[in-house]
C-alpha positions in Angstrom: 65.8 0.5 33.2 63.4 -1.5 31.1 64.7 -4.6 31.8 64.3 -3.7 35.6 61.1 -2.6 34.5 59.9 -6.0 33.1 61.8 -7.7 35.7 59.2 -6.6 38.5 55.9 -6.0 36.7 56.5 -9.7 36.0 56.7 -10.9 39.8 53.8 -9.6 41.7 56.1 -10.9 45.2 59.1 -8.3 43.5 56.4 -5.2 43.1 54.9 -6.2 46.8 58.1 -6.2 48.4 59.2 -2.8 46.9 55.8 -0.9 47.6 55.9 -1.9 51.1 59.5 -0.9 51.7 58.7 2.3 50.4 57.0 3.1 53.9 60.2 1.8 56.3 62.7 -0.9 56.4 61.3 -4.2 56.9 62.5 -7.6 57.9 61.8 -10.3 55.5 59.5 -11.8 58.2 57.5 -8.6 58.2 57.1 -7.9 54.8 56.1 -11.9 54.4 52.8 -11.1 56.8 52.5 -8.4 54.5 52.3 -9.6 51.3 51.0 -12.5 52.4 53.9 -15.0 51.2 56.2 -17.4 53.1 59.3 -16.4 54.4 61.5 -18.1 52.3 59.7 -16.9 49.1 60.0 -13.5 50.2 63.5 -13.8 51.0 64.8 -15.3 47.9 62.9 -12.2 46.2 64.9 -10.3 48.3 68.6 -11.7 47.8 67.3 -11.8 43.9 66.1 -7.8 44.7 69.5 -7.0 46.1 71.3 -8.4 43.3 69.8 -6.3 41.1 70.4 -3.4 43.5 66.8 -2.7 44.2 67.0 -3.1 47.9 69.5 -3.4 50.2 70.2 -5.4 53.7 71.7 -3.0 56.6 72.4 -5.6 58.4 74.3 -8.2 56.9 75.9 -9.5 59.3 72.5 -10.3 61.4 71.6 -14.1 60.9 68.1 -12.8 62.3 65.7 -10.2 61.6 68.3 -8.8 58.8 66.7 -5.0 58.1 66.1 -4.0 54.4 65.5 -0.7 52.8 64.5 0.3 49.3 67.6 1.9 47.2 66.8 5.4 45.0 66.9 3.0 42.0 64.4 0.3 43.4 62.1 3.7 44.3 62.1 4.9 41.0 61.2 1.2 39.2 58.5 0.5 41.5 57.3 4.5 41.1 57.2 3.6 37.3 55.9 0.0 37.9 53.1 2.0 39.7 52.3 4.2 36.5 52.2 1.7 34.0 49.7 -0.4 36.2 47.0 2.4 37.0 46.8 2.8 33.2 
């Protein structure tokens, strides 16, 4: 868990992508407006997110607009991540 820890609170395009998928799934293009990134950025975060089983794609096999969701694990590191910031 800490090294998930450490591995988000040092990427402020990581902790961006997990707060906003806490709301709803998101396409990378979405949740690039959002956090105010490019597209690619965001979804290299994302394939790098996945990896480490933080968030997930539902739609795989989509070669547009793939959907991603936040997994219970990514909820509770970016609920931590959230803690250790507001102190």
């Amino acid at each position: 868990m800490k090294e998930l820890l450490s591995y988000v609170l040092s990427g402020k395009i990581r902790r961006g992508i997990l707060k906003a998928l806490l709301e709803i799934e998101k396409t990378p293009t979405i949740l690039a407006k959002e956090i105010q990134t490019h597209q690619s950025t965001t979804s290299r975060a994302l394939a790098d997110l996945e990896k480490k089983g933080l968030v997930k794609c539902l739609t795989p096999k989509a070669k547009l607009s793939r959907l991603y969701s936040i997994t219970e694990a990514g909820k509770k590191v970016i609920r931590k991540v959230n803690q250790i910031i507001k102190h």
